[in-house]
C-alpha beads as a LAMMPS data file, in Angstrom:
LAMMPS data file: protein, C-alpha beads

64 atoms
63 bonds

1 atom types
1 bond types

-500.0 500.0 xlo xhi
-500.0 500.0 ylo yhi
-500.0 500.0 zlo zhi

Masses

1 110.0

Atoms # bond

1 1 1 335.210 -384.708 6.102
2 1 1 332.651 -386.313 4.070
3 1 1 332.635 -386.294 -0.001
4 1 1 330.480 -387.347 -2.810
5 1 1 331.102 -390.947 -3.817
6 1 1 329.871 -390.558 -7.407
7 1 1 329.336 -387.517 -9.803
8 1 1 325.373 -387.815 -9.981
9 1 1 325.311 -387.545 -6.311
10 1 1 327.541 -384.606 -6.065
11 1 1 325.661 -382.956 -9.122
12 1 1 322.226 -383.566 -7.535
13 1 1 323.425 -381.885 -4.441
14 1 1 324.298 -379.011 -6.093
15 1 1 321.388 -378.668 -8.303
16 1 1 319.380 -379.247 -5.100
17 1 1 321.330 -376.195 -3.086
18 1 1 320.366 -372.441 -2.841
19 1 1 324.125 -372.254 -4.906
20 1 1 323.088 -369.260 -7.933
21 1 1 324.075 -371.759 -10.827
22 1 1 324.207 -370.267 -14.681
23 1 1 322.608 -371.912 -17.637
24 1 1 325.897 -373.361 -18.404
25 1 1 326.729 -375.139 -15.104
26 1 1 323.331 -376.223 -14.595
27 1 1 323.282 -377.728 -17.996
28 1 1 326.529 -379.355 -17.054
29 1 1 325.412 -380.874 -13.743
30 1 1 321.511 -382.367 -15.199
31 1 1 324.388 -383.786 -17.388
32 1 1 326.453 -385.591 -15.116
33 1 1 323.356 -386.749 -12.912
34 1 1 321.834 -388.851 -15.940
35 1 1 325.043 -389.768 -17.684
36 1 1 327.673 -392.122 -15.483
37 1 1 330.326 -391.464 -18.223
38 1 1 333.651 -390.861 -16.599
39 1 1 334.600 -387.203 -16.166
40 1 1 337.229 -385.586 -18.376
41 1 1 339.997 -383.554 -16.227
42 1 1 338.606 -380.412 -17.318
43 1 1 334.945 -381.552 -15.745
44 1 1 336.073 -382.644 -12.999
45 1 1 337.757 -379.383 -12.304
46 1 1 334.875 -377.578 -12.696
47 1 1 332.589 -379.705 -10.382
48 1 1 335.172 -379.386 -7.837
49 1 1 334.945 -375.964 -8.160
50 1 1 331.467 -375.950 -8.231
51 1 1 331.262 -378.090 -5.432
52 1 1 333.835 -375.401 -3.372
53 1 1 332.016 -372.528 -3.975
54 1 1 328.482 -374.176 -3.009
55 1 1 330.871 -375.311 0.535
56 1 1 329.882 -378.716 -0.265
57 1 1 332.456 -381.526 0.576
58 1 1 334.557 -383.251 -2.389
59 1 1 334.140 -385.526 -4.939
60 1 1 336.421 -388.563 -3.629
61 1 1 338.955 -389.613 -5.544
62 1 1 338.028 -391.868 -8.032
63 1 1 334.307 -391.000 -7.833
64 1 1 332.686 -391.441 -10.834

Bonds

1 1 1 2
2 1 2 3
3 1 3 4
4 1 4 5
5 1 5 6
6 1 6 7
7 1 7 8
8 1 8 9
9 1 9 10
10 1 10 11
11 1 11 12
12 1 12 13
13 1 13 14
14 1 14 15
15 1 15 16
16 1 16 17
17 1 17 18
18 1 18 19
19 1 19 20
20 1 20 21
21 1 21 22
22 1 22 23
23 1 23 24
24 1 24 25
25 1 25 26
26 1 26 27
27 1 27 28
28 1 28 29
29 1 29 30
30 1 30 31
31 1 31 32
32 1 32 33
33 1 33 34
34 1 34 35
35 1 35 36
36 1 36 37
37 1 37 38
38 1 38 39
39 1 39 40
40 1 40 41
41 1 41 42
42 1 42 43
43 1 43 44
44 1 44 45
45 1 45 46
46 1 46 47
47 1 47 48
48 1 48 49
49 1 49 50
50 1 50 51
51 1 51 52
52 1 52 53
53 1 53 54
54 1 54 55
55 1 55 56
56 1 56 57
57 1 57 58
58 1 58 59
59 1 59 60
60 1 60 61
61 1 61 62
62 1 62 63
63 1 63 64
């Protein structure tokens, strides 16, 4: 299976899908597409969990 290299890519992806985002999760993903800061455990929980519930593949491990 295929997954997102880096967070902006996986972020763009989702902001890009027909995924119903809220305010909050959109905020968090224009976020992580203009800011290469590494993601806290927390965040990256969410965008995998954003990323499962669009059915979009993974962030790999280590993505950034």
């Amino acid at each position: 299976m295929m997954s997102f290299t880096n967070q902006r890519d996986a972020a763009l992806a989702l902001l890009n899908s027909d995924t119903v985002l809220t305010r909050k999760a959109g905020s968090f993903l224009g976020q992580l597409a203009v800011d290469q800061t590494p993601l806290t455990s927390k965040q990256r929980e969410w965008l995998d969990t954003l990323l499962d519930r669009a059915m979009l593949p993974p962030l790999a491990n280590g993505g950034e």
